[in-house]
PyMOL Python script that loads the backbone (N, CA, C, O; Angstrom):
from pymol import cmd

cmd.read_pdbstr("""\
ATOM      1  N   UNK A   1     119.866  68.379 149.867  1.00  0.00           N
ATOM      2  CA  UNK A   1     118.459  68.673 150.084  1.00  0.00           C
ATOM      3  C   UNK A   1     118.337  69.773 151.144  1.00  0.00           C
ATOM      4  O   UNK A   1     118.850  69.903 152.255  1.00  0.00           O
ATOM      5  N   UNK A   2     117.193  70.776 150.185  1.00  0.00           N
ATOM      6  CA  UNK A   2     117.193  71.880 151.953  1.00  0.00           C
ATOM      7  C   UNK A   2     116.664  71.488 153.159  1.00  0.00           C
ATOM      8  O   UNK A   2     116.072  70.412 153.241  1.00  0.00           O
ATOM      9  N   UNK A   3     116.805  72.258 154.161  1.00  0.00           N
ATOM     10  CA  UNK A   3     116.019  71.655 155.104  1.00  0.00           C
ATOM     11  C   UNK A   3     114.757  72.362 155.014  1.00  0.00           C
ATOM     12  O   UNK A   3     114.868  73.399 154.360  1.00  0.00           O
ATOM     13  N   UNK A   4     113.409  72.101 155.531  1.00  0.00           N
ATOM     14  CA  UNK A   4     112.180  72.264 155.941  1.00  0.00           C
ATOM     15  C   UNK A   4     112.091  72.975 157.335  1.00  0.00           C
ATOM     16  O   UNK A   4     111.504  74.056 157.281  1.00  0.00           O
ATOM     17  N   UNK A   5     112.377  72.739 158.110  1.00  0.00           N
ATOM     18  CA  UNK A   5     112.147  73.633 159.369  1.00  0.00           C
ATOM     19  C   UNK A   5     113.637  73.830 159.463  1.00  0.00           C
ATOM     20  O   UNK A   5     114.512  72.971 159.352  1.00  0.00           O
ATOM     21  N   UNK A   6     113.816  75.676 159.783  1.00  0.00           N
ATOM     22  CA  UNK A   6     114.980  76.196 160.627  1.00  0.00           C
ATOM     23  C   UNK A   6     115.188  76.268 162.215  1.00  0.00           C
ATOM     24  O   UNK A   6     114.058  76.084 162.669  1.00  0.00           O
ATOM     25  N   UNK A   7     115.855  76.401 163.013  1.00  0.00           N
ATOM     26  CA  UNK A   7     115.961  76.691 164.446  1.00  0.00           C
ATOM     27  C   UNK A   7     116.045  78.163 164.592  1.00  0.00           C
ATOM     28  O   UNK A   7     115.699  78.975 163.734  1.00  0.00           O
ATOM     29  N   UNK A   8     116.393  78.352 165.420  1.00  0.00           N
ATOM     30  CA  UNK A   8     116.408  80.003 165.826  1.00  0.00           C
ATOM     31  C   UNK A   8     117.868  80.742 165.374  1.00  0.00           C
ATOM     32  O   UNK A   8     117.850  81.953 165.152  1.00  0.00           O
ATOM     33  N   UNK A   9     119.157  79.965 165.242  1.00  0.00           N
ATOM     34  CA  UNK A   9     119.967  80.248 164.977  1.00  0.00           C
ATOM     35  C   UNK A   9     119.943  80.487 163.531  1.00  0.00           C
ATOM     36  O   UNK A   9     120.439  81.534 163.114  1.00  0.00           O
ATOM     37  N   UNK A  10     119.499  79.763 162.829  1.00  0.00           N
ATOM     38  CA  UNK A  10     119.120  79.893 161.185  1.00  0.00           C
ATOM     39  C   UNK A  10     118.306  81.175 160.855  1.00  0.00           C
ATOM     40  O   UNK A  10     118.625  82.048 160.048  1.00  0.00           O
ATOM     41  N   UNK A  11     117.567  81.141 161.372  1.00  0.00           N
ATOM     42  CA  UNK A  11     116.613  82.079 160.983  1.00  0.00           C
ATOM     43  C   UNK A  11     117.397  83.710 160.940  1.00  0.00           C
ATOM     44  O   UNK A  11     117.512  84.539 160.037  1.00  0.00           O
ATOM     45  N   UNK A  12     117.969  83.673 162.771  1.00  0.00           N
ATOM     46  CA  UNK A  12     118.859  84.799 162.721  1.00  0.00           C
ATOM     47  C   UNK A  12     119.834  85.118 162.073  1.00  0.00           C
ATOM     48  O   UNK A  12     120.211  86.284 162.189  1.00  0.00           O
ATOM     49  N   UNK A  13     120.663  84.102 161.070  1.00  0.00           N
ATOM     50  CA  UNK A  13     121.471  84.106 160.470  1.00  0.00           C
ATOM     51  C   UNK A  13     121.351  84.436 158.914  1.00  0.00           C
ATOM     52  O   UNK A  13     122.194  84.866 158.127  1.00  0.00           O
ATOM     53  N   UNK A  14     119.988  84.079 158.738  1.00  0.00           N
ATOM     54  CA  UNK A  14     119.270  84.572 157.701  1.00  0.00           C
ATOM     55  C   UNK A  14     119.049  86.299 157.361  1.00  0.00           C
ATOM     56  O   UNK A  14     119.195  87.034 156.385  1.00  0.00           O
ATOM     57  N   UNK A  15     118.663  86.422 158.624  1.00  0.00           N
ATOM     58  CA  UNK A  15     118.206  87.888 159.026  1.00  0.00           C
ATOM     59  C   UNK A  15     119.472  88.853 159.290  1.00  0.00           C
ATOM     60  O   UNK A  15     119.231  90.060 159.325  1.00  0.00           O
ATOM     61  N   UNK A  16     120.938  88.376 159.496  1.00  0.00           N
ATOM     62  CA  UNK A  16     121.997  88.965 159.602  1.00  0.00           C
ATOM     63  C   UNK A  16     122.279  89.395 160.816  1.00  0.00           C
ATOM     64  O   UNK A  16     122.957  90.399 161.037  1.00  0.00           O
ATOM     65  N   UNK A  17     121.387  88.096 162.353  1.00  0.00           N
ATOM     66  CA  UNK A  17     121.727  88.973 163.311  1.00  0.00           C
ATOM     67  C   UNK A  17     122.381  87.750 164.092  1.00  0.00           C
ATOM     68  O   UNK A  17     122.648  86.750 163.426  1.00  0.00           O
ATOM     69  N   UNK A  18     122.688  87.756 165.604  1.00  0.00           N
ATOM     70  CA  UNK A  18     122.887  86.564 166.484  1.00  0.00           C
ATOM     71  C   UNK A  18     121.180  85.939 166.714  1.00  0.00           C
ATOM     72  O   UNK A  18     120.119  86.467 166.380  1.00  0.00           O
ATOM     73  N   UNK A  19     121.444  84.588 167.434  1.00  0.00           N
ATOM     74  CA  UNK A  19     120.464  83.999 167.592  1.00  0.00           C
ATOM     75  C   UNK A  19     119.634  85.180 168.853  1.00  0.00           C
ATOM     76  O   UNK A  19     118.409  85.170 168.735  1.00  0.00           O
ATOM     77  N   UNK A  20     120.075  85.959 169.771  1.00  0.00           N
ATOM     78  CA  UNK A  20     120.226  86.298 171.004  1.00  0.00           C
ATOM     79  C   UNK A  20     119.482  88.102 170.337  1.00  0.00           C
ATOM     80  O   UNK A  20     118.751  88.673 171.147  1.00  0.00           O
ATOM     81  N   UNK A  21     119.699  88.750 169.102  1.00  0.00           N
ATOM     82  CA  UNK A  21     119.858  89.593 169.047  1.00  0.00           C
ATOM     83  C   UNK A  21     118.021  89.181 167.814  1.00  0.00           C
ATOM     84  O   UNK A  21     117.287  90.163 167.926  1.00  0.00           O
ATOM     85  N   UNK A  22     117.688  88.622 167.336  1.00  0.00           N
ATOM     86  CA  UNK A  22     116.881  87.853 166.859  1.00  0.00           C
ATOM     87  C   UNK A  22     115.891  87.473 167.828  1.00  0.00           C
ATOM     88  O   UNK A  22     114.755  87.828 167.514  1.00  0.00           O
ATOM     89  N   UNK A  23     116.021  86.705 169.176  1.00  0.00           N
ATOM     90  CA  UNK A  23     115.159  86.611 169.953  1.00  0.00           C
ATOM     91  C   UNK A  23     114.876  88.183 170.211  1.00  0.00           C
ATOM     92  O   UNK A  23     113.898  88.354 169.482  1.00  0.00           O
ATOM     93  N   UNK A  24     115.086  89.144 170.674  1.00  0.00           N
ATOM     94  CA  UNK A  24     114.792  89.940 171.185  1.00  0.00           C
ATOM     95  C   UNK A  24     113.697  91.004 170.355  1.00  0.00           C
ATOM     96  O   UNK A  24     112.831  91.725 170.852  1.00  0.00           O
ATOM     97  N   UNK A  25     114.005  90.854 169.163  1.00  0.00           N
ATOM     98  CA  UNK A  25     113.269  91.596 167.788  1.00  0.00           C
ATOM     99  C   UNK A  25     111.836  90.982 167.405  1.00  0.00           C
ATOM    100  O   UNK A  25     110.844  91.353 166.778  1.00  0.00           O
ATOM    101  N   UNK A  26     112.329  89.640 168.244  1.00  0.00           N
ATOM    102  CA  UNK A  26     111.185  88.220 166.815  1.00  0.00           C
ATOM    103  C   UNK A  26     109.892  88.724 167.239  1.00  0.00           C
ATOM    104  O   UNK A  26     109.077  88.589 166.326  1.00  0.00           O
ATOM    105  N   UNK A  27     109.193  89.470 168.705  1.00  0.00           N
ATOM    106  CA  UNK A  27     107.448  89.417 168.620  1.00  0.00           C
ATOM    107  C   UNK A  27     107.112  91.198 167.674  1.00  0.00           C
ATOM    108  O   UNK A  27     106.122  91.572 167.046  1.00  0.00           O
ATOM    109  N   UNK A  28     108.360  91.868 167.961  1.00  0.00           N
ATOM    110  CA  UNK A  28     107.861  92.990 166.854  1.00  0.00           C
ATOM    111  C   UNK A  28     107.894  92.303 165.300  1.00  0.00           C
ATOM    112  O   UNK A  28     106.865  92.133 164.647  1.00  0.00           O
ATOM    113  N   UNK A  29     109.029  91.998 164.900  1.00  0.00           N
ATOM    114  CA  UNK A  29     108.811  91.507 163.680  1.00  0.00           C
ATOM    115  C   UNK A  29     107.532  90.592 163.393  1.00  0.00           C
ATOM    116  O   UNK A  29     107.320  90.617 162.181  1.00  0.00           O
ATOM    117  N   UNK A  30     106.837  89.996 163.894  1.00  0.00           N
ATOM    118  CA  UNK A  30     105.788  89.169 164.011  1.00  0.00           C
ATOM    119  C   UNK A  30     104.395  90.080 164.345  1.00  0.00           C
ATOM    120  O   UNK A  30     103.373  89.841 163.702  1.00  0.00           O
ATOM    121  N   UNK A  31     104.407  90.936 165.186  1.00  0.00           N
ATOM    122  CA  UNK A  31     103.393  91.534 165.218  1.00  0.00           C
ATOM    123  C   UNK A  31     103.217  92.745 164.342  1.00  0.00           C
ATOM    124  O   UNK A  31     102.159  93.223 163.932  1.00  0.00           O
ATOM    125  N   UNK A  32     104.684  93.229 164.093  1.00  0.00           N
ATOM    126  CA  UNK A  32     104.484  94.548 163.200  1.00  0.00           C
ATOM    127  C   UNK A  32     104.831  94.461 161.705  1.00  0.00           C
ATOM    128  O   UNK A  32     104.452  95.226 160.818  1.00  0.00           O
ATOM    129  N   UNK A  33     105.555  93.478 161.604  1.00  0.00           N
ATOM    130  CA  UNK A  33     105.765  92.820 160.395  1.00  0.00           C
ATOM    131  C   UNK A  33     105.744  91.746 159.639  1.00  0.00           C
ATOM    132  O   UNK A  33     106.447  91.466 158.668  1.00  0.00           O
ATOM    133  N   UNK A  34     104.583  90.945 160.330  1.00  0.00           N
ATOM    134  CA  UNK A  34     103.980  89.954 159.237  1.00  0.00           C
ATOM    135  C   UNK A  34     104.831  88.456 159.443  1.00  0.00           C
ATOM    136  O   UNK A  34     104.426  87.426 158.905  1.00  0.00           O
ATOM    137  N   UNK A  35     106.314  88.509 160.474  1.00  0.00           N
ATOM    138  CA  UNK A  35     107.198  87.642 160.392  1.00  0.00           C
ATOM    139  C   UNK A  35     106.305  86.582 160.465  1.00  0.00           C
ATOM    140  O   UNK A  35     105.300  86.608 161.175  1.00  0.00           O
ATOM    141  N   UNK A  36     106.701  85.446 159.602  1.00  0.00           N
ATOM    142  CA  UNK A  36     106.267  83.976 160.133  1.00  0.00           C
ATOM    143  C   UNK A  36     106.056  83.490 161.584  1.00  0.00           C
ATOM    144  O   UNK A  36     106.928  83.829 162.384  1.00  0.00           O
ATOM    145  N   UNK A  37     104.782  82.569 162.152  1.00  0.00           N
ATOM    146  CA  UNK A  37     105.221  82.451 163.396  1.00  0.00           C
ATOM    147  C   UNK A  37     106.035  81.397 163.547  1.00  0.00           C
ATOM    148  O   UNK A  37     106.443  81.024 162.447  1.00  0.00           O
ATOM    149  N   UNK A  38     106.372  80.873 164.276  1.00  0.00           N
ATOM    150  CA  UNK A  38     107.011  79.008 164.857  1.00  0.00           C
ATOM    151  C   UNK A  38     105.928  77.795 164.705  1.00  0.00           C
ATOM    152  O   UNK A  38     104.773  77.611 165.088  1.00  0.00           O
ATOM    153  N   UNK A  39     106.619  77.270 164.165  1.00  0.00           N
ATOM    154  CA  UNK A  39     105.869  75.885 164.450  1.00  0.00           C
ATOM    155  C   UNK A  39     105.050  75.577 165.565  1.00  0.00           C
ATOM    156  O   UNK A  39     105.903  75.381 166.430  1.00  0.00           O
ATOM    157  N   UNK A  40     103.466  75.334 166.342  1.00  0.00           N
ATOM    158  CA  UNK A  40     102.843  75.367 167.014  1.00  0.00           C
ATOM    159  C   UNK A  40     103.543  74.022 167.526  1.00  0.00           C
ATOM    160  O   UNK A  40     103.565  73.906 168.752  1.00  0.00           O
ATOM    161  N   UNK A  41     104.019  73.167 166.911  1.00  0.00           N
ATOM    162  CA  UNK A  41     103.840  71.945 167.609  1.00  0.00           C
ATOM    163  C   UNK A  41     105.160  72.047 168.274  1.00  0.00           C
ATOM    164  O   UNK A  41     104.983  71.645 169.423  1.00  0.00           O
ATOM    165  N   UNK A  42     106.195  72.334 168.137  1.00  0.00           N
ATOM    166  CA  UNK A  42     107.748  73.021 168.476  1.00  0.00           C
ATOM    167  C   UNK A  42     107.424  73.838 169.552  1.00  0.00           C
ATOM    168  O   UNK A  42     106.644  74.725 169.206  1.00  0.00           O
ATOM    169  N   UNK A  43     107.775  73.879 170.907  1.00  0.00           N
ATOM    170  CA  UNK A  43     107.847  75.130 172.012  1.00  0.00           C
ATOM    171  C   UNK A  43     109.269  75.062 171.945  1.00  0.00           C
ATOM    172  O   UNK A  43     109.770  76.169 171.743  1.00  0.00           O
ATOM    173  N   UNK A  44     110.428  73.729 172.093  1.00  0.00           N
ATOM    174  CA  UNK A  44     111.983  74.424 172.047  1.00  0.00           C
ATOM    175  C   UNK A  44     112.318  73.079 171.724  1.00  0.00           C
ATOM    176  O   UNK A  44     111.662  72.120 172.131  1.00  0.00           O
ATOM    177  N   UNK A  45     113.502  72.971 170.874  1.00  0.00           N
ATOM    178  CA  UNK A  45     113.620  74.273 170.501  1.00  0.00           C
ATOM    179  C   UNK A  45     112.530  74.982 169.488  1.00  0.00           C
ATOM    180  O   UNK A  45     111.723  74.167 169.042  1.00  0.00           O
ATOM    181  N   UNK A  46     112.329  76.446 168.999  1.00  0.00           N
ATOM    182  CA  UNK A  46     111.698  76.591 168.445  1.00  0.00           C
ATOM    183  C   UNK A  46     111.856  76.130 167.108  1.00  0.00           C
ATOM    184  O   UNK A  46     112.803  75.343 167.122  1.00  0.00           O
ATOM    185  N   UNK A  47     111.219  76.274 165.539  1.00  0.00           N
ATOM    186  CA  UNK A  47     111.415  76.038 164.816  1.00  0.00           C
ATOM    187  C   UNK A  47     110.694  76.872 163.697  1.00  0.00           C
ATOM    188  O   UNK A  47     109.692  77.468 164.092  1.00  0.00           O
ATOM    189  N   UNK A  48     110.992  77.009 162.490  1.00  0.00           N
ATOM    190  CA  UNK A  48     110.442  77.836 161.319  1.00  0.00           C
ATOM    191  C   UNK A  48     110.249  76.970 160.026  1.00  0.00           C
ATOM    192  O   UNK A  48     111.099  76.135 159.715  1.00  0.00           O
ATOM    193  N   UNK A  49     109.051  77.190 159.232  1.00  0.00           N
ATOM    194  CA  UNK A  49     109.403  76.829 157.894  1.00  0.00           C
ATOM    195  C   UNK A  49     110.497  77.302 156.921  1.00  0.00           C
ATOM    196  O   UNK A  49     110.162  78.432 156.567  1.00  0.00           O
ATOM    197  N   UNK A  50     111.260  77.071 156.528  1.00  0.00           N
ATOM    198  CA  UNK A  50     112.655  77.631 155.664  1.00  0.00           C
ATOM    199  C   UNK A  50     111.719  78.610 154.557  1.00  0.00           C
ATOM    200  O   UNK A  50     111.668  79.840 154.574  1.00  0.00           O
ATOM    201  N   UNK A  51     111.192  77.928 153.853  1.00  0.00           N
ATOM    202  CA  UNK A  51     110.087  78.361 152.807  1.00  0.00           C
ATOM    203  C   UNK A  51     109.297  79.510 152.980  1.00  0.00           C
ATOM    204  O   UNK A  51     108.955  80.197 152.017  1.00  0.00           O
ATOM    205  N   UNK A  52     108.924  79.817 154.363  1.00  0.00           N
ATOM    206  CA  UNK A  52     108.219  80.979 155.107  1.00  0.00           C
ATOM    207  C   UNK A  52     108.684  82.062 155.672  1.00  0.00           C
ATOM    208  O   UNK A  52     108.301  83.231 155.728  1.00  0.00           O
ATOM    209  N   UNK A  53     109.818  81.316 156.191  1.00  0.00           N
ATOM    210  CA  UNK A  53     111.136  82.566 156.774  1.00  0.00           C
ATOM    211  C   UNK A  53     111.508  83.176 155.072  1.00  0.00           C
ATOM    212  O   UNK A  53     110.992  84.273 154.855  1.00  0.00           O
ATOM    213  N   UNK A  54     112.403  82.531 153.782  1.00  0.00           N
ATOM    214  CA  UNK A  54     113.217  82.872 152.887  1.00  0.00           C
ATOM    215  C   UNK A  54     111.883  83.857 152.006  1.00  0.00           C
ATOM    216  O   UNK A  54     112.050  84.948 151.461  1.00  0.00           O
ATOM    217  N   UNK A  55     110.953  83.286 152.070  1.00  0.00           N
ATOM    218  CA  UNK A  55     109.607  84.086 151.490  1.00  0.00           C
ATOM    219  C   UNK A  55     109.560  85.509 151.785  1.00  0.00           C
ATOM    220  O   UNK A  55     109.596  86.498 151.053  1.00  0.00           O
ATOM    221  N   UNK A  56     109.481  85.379 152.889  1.00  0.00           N
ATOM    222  CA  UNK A  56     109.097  86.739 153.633  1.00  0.00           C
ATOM    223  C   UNK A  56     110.533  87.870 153.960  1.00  0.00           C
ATOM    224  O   UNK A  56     110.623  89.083 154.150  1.00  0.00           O
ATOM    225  N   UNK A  57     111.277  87.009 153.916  1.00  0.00           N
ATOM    226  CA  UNK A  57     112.686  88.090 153.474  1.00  0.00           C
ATOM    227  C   UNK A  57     112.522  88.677 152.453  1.00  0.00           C
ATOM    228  O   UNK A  57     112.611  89.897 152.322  1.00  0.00           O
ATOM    229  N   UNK A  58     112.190  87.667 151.367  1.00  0.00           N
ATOM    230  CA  UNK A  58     112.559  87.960 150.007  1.00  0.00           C
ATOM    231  C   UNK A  58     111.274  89.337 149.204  1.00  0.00           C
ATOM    232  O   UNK A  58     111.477  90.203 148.353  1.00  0.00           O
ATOM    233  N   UNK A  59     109.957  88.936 150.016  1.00  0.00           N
ATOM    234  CA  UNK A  59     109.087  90.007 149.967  1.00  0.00           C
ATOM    235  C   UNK A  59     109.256  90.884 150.664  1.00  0.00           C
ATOM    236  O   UNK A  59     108.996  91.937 150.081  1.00  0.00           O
ATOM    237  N   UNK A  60     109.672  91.066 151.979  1.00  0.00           N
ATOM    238  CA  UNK A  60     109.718  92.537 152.976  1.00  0.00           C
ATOM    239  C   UNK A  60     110.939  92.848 153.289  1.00  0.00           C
ATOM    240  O   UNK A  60     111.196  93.814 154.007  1.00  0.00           O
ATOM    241  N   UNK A  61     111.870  92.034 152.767  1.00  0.00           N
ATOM    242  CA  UNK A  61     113.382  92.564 153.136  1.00  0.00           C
ATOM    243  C   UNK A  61     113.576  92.663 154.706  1.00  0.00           C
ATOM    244  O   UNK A  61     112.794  92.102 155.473  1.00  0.00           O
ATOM    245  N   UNK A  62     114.329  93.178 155.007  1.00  0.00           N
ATOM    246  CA  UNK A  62     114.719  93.391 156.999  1.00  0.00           C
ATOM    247  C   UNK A  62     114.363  94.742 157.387  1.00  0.00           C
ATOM    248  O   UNK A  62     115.064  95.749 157.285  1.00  0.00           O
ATOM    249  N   UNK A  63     113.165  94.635 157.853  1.00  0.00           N
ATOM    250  CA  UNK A  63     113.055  96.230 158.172  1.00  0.00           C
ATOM    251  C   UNK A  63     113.837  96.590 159.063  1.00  0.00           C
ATOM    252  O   UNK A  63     114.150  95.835 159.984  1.00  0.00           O
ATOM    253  N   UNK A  64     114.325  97.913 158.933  1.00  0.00           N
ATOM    254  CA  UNK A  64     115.368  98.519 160.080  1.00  0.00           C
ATOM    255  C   UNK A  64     115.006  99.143 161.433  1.00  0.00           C
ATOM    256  O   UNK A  64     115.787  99.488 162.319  1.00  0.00           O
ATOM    257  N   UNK A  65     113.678  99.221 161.418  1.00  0.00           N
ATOM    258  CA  UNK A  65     113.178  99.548 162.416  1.00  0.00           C
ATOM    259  C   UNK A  65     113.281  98.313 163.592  1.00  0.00           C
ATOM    260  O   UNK A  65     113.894  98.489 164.646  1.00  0.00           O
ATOM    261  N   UNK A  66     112.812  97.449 163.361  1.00  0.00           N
ATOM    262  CA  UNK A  66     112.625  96.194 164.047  1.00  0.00           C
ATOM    263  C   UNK A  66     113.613  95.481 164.599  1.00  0.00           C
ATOM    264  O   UNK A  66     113.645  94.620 165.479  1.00  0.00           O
ATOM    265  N   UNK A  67     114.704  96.184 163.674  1.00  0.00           N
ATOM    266  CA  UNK A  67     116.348  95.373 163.779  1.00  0.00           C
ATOM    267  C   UNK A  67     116.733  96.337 164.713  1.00  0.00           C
ATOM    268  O   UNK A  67     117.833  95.928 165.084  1.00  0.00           O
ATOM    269  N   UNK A  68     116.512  97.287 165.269  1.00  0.00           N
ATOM    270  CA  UNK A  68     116.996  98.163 166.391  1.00  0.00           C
ATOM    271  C   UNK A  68     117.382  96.975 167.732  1.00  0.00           C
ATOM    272  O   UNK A  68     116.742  95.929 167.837  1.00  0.00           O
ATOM    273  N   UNK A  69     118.409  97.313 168.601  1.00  0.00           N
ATOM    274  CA  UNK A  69     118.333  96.621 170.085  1.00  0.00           C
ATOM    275  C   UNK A  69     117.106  97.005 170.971  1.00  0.00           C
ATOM    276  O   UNK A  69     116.704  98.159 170.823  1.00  0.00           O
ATOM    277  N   UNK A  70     116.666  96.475 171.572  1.00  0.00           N
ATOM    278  CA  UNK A  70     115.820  96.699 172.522  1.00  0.00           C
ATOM    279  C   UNK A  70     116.463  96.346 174.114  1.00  0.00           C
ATOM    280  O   UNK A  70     117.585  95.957 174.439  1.00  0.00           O
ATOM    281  N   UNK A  71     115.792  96.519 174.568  1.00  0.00           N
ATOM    282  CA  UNK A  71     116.428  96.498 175.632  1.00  0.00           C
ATOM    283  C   UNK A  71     116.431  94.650 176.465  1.00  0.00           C
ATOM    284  O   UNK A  71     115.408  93.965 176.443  1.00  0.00           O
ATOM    285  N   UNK A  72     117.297  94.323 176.891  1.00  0.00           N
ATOM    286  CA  UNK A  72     117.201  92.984 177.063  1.00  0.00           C
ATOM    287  C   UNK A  72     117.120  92.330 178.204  1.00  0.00           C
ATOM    288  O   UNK A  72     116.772  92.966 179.199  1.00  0.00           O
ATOM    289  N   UNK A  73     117.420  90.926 178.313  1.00  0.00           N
ATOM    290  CA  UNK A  73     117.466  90.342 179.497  1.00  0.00           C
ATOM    291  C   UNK A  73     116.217  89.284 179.745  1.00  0.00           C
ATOM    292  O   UNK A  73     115.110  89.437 179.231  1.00  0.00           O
ATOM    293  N   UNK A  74     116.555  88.241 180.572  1.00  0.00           N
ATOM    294  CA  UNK A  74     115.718  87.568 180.819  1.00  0.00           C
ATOM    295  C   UNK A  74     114.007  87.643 181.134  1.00  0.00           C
ATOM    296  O   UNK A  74     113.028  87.099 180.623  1.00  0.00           O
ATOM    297  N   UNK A  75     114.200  88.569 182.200  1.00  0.00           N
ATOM    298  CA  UNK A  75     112.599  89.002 182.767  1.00  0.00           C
ATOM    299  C   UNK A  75     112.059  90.004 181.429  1.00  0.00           C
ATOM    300  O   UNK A  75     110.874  90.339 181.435  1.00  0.00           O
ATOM    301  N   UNK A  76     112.733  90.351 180.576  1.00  0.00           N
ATOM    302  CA  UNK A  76     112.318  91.229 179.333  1.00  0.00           C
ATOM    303  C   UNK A  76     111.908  90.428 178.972  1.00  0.00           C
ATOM    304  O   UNK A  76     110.750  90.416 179.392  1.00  0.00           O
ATOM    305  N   UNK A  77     112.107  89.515 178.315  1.00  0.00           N
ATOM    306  CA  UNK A  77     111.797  88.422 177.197  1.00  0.00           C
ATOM    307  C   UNK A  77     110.447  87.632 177.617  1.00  0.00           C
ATOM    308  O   UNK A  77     109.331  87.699 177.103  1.00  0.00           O
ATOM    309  N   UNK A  78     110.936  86.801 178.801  1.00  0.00           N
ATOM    310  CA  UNK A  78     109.619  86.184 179.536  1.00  0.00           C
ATOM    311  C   UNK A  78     108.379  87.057 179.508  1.00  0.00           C
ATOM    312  O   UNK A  78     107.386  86.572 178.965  1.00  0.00           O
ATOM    313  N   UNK A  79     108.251  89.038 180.336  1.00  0.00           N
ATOM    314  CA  UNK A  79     107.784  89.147 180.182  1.00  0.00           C
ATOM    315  C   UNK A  79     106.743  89.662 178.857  1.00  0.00           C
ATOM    316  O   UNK A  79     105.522  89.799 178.924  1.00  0.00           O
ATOM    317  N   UNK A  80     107.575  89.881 177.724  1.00  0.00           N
ATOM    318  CA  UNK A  80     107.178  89.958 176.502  1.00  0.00           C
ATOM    319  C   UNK A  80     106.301  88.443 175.907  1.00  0.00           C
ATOM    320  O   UNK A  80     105.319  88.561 175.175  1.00  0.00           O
ATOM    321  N   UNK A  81     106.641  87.554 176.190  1.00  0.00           N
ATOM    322  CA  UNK A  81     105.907  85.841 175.972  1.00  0.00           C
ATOM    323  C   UNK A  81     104.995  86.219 176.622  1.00  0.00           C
ATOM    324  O   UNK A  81     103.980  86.286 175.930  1.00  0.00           O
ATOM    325  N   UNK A  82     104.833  86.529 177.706  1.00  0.00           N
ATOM    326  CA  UNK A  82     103.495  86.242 178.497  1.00  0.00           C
ATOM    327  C   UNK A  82     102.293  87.304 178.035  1.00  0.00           C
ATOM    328  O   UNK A  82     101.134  86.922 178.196  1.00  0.00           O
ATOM    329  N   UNK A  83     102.524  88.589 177.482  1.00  0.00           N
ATOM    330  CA  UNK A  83     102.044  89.601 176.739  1.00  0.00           C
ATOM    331  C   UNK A  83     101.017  89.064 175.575  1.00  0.00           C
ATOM    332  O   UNK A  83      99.839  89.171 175.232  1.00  0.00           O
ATOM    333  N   UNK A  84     102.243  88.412 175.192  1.00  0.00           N
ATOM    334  CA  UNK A  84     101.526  87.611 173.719  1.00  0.00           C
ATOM    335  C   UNK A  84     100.645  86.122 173.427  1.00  0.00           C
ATOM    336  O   UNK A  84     100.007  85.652 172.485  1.00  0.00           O
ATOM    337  N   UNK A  85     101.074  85.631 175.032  1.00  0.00           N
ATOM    338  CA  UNK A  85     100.064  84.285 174.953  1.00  0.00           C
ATOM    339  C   UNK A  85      98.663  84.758 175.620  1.00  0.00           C
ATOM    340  O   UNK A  85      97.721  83.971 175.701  1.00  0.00           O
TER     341      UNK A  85
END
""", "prot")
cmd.dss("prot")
cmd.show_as("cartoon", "prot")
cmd.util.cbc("prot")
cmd.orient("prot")
């Protein structure tokens, strides 16, 4: 049986990247590309519909733009969350 919700490692693994390399991409892909969000009721770990993530691959493919590195690190990330809440 599949599963119903993915973790963050799934998702990235889906997407062909690390979990780490995936966090860093996930609010462009989401804001610029439609990505699924997380489960509201999930803060961590996070979580995805399988069905919503494999959907939206399967319609928009991996854009390459989005899959670029950005620049990283802790205070990056945090301050990117706080941007978006």
């Amino acid at each position: 049986m599949a599963a119903i919700f993915i973790d963050t490692t799934r998702v990235a693994a889906l997407l062909g990247q690390t979990a780490d390399q995936f966090l860093r991409v996930r609010a462009d892909l989401e804001d610029q590309h439609g990505f699924p969000l997380p489960m509201p009721h999930w803060k961590r770990p996070m979580k995805w519909r399988a069905d919503q993530v494999e959907g939206w691959i399967e319609a928009c493919g991996r854009p390459r733009d989005a899959m670029t590195a950005r620049p990283s690190g802790p205070n990056i990330i945090l301050l990117e969350e706080a941007r978006r809440a």
